[in-house]
Residue, then its C-alpha position, 0 to 999 in steps of 0.5 A: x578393667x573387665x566388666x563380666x555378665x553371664x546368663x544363666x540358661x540351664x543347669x546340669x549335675x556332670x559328675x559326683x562332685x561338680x554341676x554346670x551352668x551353660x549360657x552366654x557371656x554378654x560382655x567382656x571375656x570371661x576366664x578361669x578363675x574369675x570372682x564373680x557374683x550371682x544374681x538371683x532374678x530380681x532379689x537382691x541377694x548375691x553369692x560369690x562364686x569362682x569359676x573352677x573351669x570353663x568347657x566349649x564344645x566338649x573341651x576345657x578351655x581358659x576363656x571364653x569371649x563375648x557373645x559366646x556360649x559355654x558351660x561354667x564348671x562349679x563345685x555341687x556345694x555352690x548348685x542350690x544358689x543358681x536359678x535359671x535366669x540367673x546371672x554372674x557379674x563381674x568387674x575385674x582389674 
C-alpha cells in the first residue's frame, strides 16, 4: 500500500482550462491518475481530487518519487479548494 502526502507551496493558472499546484511529495511515490483528498490547513473539510498529469523540470511525467518536488496538473473547476499549505493525502492499494 502507498501512503501519499503532498504539500501545497504555490498555485498557478497554466492555460485556459487547467492550473497547477507545485510541492513536495513526502512520502510514497505519487503518480498520474491517483485519488487523493485535500486538505485544507487545519479544517477538517476535504475535497477529492484525481490527478490529471504531473510535470518535472518542464516535461509531463507519470510519477513522481519521494522527497521530490513537481507540479500537480488540475482541471480549473478543482482551483478555489486549494490553499497554500494545503495538503493532498492518500492511501492507495
Amino acid at each position: 500500500m502507498r501512503s501519499i502526502l503532498f504539500t501545497v507551496d504555490r498555485l498557478e493558472f497554466v492555460g485556459s482550462d487547467q492550473f497547477m499546484v507545485a510541492g513536495r511529495n513526502c512520502r510514497d511515490e505519487l503518480r498520474r491518475g491517483d485519488r487523493l483528498s485535500l486538505i485544507k490547513g487545519c479544517s477538517t473539510e476535504q475535497t477529492e481530487v484525481l490527478v490529471d498529469q504531473i510535470k518535472m523540470y518542464d516535461r509531463i511525467v507519470g510519477e513522481v518519487a519521494h522527497g521530490h518536488t513537481a507540479g500537480l496538473l488540475f482541471s480549473n473547476n478543482l482551483a478555489a479548494h486549494f490553499r497554500l499549505g494545503s495538503e493532498l493525502h492518500g492511501e492507495i492499494g
